[in-house]
RODO-2510 file (C-alpha; in nm, 4 decimals, decimal comma):
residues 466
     n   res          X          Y          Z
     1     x    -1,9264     1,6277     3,3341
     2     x    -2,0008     1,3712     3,0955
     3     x    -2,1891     1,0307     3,2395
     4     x    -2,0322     0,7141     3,1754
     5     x    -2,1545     0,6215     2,8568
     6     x    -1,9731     0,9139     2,7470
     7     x    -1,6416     0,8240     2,9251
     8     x    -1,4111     0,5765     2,7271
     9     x    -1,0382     0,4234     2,8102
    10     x    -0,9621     0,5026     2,4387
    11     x    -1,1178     0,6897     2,1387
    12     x    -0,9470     0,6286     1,8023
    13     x    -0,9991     0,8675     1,5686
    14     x    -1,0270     0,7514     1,2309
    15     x    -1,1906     0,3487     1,1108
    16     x    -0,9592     0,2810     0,8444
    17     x    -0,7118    -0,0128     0,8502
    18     x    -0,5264     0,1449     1,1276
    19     x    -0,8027     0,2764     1,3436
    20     x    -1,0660    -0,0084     1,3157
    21     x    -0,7896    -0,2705     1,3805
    22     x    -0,6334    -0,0701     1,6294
    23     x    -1,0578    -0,0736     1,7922
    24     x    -1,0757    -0,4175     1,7885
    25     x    -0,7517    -0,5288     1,9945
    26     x    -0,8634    -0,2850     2,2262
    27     x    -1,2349    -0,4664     2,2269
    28     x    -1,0207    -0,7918     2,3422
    29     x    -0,8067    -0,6559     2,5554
    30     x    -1,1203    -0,5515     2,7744
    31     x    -1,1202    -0,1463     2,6800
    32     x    -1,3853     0,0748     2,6880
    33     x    -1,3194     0,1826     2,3220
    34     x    -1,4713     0,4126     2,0726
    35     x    -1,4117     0,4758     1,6843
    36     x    -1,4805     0,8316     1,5211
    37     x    -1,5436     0,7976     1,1678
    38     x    -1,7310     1,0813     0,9716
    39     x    -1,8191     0,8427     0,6616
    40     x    -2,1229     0,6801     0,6708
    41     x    -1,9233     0,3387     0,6757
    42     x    -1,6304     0,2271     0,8339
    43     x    -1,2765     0,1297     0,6812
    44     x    -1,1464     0,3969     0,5885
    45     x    -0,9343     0,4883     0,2501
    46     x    -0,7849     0,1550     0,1996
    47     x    -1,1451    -0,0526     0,1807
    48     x    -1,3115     0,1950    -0,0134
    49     x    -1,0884     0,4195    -0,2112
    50     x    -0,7873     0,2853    -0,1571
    51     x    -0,5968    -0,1165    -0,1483
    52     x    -0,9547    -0,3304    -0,1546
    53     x    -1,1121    -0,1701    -0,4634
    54     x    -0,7673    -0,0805    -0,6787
    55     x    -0,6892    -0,4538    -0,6311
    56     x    -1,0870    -0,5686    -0,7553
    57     x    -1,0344    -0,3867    -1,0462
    58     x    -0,6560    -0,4970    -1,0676
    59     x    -0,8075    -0,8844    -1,0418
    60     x    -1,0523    -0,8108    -1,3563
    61     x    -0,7408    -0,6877    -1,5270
    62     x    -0,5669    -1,0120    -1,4511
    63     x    -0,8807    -1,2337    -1,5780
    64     x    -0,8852    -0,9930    -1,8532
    65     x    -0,4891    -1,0867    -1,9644
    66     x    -0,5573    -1,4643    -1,8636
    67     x    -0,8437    -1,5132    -2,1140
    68     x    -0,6151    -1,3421    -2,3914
    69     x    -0,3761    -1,6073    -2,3498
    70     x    -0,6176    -1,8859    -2,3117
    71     x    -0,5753    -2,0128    -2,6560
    72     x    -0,2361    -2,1288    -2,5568
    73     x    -0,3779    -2,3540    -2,3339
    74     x    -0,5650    -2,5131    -2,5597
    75     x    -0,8801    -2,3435    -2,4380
    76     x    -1,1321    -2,1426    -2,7043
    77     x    -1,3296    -1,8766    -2,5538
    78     x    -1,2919    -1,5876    -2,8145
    79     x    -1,2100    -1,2261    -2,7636
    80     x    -1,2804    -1,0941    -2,4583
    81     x    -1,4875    -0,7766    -2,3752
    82     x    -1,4360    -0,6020    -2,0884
    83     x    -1,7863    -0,4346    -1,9413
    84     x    -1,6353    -0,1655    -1,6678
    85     x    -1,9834    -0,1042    -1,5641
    86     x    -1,9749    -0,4763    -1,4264
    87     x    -1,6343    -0,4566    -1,2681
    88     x    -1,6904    -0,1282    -1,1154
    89     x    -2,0579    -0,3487    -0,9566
    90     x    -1,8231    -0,6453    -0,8272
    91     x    -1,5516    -0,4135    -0,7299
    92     x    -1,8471    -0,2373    -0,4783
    93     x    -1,9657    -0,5480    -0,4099
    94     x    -1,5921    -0,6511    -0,2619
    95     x    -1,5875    -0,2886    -0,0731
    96     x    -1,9608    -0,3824     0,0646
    97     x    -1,9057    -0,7119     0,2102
    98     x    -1,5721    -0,6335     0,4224
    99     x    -1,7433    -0,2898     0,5448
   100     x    -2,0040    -0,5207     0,6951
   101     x    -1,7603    -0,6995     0,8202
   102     x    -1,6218    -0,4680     1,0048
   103     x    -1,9185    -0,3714     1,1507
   104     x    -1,9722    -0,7401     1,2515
   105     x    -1,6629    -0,7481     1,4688
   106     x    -1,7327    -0,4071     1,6062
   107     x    -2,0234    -0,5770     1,7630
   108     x    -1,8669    -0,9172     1,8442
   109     x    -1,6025    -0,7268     2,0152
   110     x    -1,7888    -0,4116     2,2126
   111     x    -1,6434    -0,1600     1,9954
   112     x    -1,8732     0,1527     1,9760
   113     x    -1,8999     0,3228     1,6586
   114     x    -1,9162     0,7133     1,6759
   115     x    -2,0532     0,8497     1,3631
   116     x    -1,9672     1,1946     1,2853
   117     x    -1,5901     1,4376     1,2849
   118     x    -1,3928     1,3826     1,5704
   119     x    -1,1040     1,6489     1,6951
   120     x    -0,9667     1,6507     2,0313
   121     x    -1,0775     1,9494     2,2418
   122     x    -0,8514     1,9501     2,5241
   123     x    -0,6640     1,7199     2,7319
   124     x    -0,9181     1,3825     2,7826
   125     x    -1,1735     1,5097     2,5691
   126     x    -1,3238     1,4772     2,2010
   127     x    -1,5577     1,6207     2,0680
   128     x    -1,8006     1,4429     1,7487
   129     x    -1,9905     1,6828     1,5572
   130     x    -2,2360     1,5154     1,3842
   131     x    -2,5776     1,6004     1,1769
   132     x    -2,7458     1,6302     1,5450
   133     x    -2,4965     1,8603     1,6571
   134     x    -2,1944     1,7990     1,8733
   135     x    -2,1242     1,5617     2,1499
   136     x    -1,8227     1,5765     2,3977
   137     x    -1,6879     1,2659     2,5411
   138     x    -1,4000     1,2133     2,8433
   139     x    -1,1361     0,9404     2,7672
   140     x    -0,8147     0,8208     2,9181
   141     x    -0,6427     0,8196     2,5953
   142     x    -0,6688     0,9179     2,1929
   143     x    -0,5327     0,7571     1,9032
   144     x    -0,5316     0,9902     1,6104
   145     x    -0,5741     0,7299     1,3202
   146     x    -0,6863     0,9772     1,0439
   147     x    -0,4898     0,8588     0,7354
   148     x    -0,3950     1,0528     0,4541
   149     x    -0,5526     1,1864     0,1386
   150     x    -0,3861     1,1981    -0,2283
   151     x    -0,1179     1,4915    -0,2773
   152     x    -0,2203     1,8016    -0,4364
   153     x     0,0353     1,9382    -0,6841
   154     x    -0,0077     2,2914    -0,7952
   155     x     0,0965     2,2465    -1,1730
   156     x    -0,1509     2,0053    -1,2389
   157     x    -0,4633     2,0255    -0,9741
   158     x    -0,7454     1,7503    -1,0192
   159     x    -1,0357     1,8161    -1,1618
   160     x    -1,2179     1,4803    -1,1500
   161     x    -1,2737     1,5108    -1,5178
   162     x    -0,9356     1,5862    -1,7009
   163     x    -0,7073     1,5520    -1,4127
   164     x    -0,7357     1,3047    -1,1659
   165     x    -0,6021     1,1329    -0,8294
   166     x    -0,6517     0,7582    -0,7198
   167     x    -1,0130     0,8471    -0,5677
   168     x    -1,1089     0,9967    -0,9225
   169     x    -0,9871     0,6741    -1,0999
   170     x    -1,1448     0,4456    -0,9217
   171     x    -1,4888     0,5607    -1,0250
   172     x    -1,4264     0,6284    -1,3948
   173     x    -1,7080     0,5035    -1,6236
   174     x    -1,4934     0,4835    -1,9235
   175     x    -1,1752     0,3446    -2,0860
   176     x    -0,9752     0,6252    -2,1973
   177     x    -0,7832     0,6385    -2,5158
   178     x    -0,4594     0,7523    -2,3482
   179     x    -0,3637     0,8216    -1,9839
   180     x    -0,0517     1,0027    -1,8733
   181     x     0,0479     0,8740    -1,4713
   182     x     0,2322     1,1305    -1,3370
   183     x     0,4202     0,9391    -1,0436
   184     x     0,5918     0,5532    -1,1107
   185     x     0,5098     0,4378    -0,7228
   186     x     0,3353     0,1653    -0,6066
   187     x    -0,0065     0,3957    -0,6985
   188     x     0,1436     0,5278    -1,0448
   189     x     0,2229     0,1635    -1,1772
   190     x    -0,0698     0,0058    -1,0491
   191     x    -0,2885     0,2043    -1,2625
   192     x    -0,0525     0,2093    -1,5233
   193     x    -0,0816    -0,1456    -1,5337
   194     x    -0,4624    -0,2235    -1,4880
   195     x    -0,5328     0,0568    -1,7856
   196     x    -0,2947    -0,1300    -2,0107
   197     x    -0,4619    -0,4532    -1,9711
   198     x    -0,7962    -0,2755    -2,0324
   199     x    -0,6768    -0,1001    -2,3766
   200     x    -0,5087     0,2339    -2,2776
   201     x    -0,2077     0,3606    -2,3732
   202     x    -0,0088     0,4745    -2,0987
   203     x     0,2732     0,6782    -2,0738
   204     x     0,4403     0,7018    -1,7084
   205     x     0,6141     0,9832    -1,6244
   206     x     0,8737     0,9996    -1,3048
   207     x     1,0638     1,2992    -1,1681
   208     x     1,3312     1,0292    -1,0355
   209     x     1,5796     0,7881    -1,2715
   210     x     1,3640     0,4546    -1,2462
   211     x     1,0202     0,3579    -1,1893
   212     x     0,9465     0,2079    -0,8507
   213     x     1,2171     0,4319    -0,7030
   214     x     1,1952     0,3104    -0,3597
   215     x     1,2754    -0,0731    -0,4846
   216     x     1,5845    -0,2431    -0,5121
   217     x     1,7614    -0,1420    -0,8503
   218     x     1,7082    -0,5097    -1,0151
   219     x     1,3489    -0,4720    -0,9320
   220     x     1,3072    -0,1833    -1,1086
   221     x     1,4913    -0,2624    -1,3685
   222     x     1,2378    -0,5720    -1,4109
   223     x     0,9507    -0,3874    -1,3949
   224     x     1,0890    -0,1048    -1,6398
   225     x     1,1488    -0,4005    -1,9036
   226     x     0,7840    -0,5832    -1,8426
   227     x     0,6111    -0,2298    -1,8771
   228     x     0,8176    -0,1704    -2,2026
   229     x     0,6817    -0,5071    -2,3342
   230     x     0,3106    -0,4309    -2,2697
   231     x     0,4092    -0,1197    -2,4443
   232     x     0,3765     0,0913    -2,1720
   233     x     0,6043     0,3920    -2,2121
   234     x     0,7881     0,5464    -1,9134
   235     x     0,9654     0,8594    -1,9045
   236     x     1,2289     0,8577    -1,5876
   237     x     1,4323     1,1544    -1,5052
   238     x     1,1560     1,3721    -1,6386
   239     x     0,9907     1,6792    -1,4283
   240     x     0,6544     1,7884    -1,5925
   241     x     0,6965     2,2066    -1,6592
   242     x     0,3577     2,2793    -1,7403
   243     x     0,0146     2,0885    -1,7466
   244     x    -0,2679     2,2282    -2,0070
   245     x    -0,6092     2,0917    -2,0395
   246     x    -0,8667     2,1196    -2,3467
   247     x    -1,2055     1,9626    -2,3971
   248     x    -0,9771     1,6898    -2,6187
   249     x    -0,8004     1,6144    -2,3060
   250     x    -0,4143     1,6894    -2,1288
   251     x    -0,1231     1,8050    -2,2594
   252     x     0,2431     1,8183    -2,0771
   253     x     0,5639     1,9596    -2,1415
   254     x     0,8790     1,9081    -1,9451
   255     x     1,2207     2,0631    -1,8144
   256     x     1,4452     1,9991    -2,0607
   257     x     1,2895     1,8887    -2,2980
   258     x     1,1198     2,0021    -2,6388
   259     x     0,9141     1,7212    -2,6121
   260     x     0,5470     1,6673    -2,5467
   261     x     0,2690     1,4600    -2,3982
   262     x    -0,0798     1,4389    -2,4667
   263     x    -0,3769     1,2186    -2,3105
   264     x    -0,7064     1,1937    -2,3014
   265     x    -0,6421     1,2027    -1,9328
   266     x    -0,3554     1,2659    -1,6691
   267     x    -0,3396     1,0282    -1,3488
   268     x    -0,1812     1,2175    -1,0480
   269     x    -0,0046     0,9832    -0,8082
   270     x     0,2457     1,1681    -0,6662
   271     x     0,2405     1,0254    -0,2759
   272     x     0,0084     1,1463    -0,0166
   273     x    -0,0479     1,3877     0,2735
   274     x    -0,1487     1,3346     0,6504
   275     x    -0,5304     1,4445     0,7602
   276     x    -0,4265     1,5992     1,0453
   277     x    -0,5227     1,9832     1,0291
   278     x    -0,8551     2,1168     1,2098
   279     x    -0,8723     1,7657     1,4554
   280     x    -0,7580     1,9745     1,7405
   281     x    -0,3744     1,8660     1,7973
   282     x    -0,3198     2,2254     1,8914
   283     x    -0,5726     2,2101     2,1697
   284     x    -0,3512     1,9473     2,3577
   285     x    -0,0347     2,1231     2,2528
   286     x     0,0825     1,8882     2,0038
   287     x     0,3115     2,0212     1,6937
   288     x     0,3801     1,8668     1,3704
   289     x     0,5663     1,9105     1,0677
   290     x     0,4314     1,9181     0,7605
   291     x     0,1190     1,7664     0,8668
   292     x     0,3241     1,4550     1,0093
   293     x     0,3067     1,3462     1,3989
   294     x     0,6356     1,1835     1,5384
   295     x     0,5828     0,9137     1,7712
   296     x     0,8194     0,7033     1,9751
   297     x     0,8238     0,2821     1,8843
   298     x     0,5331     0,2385     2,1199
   299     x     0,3424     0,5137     1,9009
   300     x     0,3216     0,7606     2,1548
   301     x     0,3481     1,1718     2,0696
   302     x     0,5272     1,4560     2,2997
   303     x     0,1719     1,4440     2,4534
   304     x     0,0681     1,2129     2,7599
   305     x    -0,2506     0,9971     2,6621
   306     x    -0,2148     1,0629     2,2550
   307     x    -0,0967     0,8051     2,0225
   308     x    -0,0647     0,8124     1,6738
   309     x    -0,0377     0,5387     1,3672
   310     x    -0,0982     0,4887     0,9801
   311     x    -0,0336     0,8047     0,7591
   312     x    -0,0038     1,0762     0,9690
   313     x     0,3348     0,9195     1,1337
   314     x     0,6381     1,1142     1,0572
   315     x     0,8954     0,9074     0,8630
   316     x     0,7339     0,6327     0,8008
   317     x     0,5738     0,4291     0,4799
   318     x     0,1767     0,4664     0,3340
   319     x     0,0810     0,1581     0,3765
   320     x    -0,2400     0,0121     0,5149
   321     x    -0,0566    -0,3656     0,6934
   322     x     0,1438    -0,1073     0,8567
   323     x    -0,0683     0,1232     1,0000
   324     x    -0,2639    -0,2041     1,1027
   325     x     0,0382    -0,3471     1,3052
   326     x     0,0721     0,0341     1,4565
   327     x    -0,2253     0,0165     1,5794
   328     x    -0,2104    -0,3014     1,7698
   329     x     0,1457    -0,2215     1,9152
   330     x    -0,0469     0,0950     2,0487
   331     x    -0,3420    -0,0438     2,2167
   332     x    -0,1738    -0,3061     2,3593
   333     x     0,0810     0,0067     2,5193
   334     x    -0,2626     0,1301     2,6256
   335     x    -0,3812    -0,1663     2,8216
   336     x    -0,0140    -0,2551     2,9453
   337     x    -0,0195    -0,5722     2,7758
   338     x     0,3016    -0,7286     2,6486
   339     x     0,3936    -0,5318     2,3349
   340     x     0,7078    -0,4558     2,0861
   341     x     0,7956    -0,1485     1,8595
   342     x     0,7754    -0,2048     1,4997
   343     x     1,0738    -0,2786     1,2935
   344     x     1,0042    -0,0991     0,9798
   345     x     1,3225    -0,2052     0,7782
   346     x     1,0788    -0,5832     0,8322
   347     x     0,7637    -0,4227     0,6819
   348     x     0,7023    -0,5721     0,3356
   349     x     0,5918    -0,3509     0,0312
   350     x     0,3945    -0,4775    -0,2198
   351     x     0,3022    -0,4097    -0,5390
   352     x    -0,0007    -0,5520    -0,7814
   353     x     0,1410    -0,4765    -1,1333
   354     x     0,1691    -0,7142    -1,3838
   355     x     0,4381    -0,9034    -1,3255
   356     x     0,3886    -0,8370    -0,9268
   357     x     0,6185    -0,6857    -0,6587
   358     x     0,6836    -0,7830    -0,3257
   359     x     0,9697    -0,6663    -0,1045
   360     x     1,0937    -0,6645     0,2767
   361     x     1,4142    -0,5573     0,4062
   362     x     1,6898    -0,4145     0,2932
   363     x     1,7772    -0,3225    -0,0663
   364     x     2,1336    -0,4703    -0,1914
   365     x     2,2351    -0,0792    -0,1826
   366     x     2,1015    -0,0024     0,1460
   367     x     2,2631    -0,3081     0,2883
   368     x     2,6457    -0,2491     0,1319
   369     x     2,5828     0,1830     0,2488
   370     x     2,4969     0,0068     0,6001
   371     x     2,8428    -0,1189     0,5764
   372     x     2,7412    -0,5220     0,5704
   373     x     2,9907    -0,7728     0,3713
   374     x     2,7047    -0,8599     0,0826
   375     x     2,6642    -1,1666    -0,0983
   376     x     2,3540    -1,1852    -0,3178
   377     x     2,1399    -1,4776    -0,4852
   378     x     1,8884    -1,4644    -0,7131
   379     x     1,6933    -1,7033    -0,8839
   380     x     1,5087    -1,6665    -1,2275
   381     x     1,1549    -1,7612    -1,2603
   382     x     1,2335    -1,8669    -1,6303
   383     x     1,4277    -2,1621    -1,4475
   384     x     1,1203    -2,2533    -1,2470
   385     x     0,8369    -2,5749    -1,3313
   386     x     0,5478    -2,4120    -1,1969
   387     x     0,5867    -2,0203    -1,3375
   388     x     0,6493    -2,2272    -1,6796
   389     x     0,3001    -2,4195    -1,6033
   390     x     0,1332    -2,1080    -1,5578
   391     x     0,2614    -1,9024    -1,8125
   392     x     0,4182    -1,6365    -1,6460
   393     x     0,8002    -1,7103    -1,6441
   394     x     0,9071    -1,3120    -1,6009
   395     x     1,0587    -1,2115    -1,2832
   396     x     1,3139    -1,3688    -1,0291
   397     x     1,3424    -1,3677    -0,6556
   398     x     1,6482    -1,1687    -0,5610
   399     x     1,8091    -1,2280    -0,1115
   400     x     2,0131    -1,0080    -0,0003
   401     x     2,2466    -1,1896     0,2943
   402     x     2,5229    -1,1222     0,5498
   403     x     2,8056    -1,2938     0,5162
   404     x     2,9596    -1,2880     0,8631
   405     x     2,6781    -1,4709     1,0089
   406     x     2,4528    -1,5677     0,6865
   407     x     2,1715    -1,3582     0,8259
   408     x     1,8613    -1,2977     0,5460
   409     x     1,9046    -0,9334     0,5131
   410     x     1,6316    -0,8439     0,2761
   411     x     1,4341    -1,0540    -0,0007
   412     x     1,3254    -0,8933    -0,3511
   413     x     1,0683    -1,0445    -0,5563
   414     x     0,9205    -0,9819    -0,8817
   415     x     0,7191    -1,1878    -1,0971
   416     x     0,3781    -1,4082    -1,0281
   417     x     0,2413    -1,4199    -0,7083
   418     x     0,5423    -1,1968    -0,5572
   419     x     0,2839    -1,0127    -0,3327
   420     x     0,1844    -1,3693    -0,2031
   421     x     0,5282    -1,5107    -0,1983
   422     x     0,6986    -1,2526     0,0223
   423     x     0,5502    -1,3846     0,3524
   424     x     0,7906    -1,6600     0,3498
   425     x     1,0412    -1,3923     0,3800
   426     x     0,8810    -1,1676     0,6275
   427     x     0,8720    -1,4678     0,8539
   428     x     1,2447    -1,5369     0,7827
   429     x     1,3561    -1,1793     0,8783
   430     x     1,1357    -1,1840     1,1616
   431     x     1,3145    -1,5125     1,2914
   432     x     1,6702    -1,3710     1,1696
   433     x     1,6717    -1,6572     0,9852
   434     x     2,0081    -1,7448     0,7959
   435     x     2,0103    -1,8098     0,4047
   436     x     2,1242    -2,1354     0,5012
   437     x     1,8108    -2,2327     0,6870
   438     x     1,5862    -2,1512     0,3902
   439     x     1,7453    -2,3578     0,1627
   440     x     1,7578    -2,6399     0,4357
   441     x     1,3943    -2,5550     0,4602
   442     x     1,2391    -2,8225     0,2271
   443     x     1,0099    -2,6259     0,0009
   444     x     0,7269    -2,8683    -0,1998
   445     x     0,7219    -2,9158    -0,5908
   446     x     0,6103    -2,7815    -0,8306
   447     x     0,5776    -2,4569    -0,6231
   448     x     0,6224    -2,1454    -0,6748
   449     x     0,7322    -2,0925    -0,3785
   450     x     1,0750    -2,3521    -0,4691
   451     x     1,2412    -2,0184    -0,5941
   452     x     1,2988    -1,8835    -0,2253
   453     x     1,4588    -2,1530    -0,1464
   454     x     1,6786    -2,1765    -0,4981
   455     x     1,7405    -1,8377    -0,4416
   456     x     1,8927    -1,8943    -0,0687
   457     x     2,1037    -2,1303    -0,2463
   458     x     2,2345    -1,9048    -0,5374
   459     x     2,3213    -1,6821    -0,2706
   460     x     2,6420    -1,9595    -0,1039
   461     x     2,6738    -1,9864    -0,5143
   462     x     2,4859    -2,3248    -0,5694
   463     x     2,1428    -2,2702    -0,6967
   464     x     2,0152    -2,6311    -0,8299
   465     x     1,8306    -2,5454    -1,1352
   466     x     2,0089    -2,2083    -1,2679
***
């Protein structure tokens, strides 16, 4: 029988953005709450090999382009140099200062910390092996909050050196040459784009028939022609057949195709896969498939007393805001506090290329196969003061809208500032909010943010200034 410091309402296993969030609520909502986390810090992939450190090193990419063109506003600095040592010491020094502060609100909120591996072992109980040994502790409830790790192909496994996956990249002490990216997601694209900006040639290479697959067609199409500008070439349609590596660096070959590929290194970002096997599931009875946990819209499994969120939900999109929100819809189940399911068709994606993505909703496909009578606006960013003040005039903001009622039925962004940008339209979806009432909206000037609102109006067919 454990004593009561070992006994907890909830144990989360897993500090990343799901898990630590996910700790926190359950701090305020008056739980007895624990975190596992086996890393000697807490936040999981997304602060420290994941979102928070890609996007440091995306940021020094943008200063990087900004300087370039600083000529043009009538500011001489010279040619740049870009010193990765330094980025990779600010980037760390990003990653340092929100892991502390973390472990600030931890405190502030009664969250205990358990450092070590965590696996359930039985119904009510986990156990934490840890360099002392292994500890047992009773709790009402478990939140499996493990996360994912990148995807293992077996044509082309990672080496660190030749081959490598997102961890690898981010801790590269050199500029290569060339850089194949096998994968045009949100990961593929990123890197794609930050490598550009630091002087690699990049060729992209997707098995599907447009980069960004998962974005609405114009998007894609955007991004496709930006990335062809930088002179970043991407291959779409395009399976790789057979991966070599040499001491001079990777070469590919491809169904199909007598053509070739060859990099100093090869980027593999072909989608993740859920940490779920050896935490115990099967000692509480709980299946998955493929690695993947289905839970209901409160985020509980088949099992009574385990919930799951983040990555290892079936069905359901990598992505570190989401697994956040999970979380809190879960512990708030826990404590029987007021809660709602998710809607994940109102869960924005973004994306920190160069020109930026940011989307929520529904595509204009998804919306005409869901059988909705479409009307579309969209509104150039060529068209717009501001994006011609700072330079960066690429992009538009597409809305997608129901007719019938005039209902906002998804909102497609891509240009400067899109990741910022798309909150306006996360709040309008979240409101059902009618294309009418954004354009009624009165939206300040010179703003980026005027093009949401232009947009609404192109989709009744009376944009302003297009």
């Amino acid at each position: 029988m454990a004593d009561d410091a070992q006994r907890y309402d909830l144990i989360i296993l897993g500090s990343g953005p799901g898990g630590y969030v996910a700790g926190i609520r359950a701090g305020q909502l008056g739980l007895k709450v624990a975190v596992v986390e086996r890393d000697p810090f807490l936040g999981g992939t997304c602060l420290h090999r994941g979102c928070i450190p890609t996007k440091a090193l995306l940021h020094t990419a943008t200063v990087l382009e900004e300087i370039r063109g600083a000529a043009e506003l009538g500011i001489g600095v010279g040619a740049p140099e870009l010193d990765l040592g330094k980025a990779h010491e600010r980037k760390q020094a990003v990653v340092d200062k929100n892991a502390r502060g973390i472990q600030g609100l931890f405190k502030k909120n009664k969250v205990d910390r358990l450092h070590g591996t965590g696996r359930l072992a039985g119904r009510g109980k986990v156990e934490v092996t840890g360099e002392d040994g292994a500890e047992v502790y009773e709790t009402k409830n478990v939140l499996v909050a493990t996360g994912s790790v990148p995807r293992e192909i077996p044509i082309a496994p990672a080496d660190g050196e030749r081959i490598l996956n997102s961890d690898h990249i981010l801790r590269i002490g050199r500029v290569p040459e060339t850089m194949a990216v096998l994968g045009a997601g949100a990961v593929g694209t990123e890197f794609a784009s930050m490598f550009t900006s630091f002087g690699t040639r990049v060729t992209v290479i997707e098995m599907l028939d447009r980069i960004l697959p998962v974005e609405d067609e114009d998007v894609s199409k955007e991004v496709a022609r930006a990335f062809r500008k930088r002179g970043i070439q991407a291959m779409t349609g395009t399976k790789v057949s057979a991966v070599e590596t040499s001491d001079k660096g990777v070469q590919l070959a491809f169904e199909g195709k007598d053509d070739t590929v060859e990099a100093e290194v090869l980027l593999v970002a072909v989608g993740r896969g859920p940490v779920t096997d050896g935490i115990g599931l099967d000692t509480v009875g709980l299946e998955t498939d493929r690695g993947y946990i289905a839970t209901d819209g409160y985020m509980r499994t088949s099992v009574e007393g385990v919930y799951a969120i983040g990555d290892v939900v079936e069905a359901t999109p990598w992505l570190a805001h989401k697994a956040s929100a999970e979380g809190i819809v879960a512990v708030e189940h826990v404590a029987g506090h007021e809660t709602r399911p998710l809607d994940y068709t109102r869960v924005p994606s973004v994306v920190f290329t160069d020109p930026e993505v940011g989307s929520v909703g529904l595509t204009e496909k998804a919306a005409r196969e869901a059988g909705y009578d479409v009307a579309v606006g969209k509104f150039p960013f060529t068209a717009l003061g501001k994006a011609a003040i700072e330079g960066k005039t690429a992009g538009f903001v597409k809305i997608v809208r129901d007719t019938k009622y005039d209902e906002v039925l998804g909102v497609h962004i891509v240009g400067i500032h899109a990741t910022e940008l798309i909150a306006e339209a996360c709040a309008a979806l979240q409101l059902e909010a009618t294309a009418e009432e954004l354009f009624r909206a009165v939206h300040a000037h010179p703003t980026l943010a005027e093009s949401m609102a232009e947009a609404a109006h192109a989709s009744h067919g009376s944009a302003i200034h297009f």
